[in-house]
C-alpha positions, 0 to 999 in steps of 0.5 A: 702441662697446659692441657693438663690445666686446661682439663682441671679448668673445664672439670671444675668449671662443669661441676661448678656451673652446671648444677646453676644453669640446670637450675635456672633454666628450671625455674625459668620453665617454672616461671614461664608456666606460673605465668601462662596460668595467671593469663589463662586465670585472667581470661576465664575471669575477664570472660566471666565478669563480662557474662555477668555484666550481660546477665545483671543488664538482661536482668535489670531491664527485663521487666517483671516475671510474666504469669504465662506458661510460655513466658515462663518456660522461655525463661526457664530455657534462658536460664539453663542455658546461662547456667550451663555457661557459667558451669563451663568457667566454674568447672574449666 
């Protein structure tokens, strides 16, 4: 008799709190992957804004665009480059 009830204990204990725990271990996992993309959107934007404060810096204390071909192909490089960097955080 008593492992009679024991069984209906254990049958009715599964099928009661089975589907919960499958449940919140999920939603664990969900919540565990929301968040690691938040910190991961973090970074990237904290990155940028730090690549945006250099430029507005580098921009500001520059001086006045230079009529020489060198000059301006140099910046023109600078440029590529900067934008091939900000490239990489928009497309990532």
């Amino acid at each position: 008799m008593l492992l009679l009830s024991l069984r209906v204990l254990i049958s009715t204990t599964n099928s009661t709190l089975w589907p919960h725990l499958s449940f919140s271990s999920v939603s664990g996992f969900l919540y565990v992957c929301v968040c690691l993309k938040a910190e991961e959107f973090e970074s990237k934007a904290h990155g940028l804004l730090e690549w945006l404060t250099d430029a507005e810096r580098h921009l500001r204390y520059q001086g006045s665009v230079q009529d020489l071909a060198e000059v301006l192909e140099q910046q023109l490089g600078d440029h590529q480059v900067q934008s091939a960097i900000v490239s990489l955080y928009v497309n990532y």
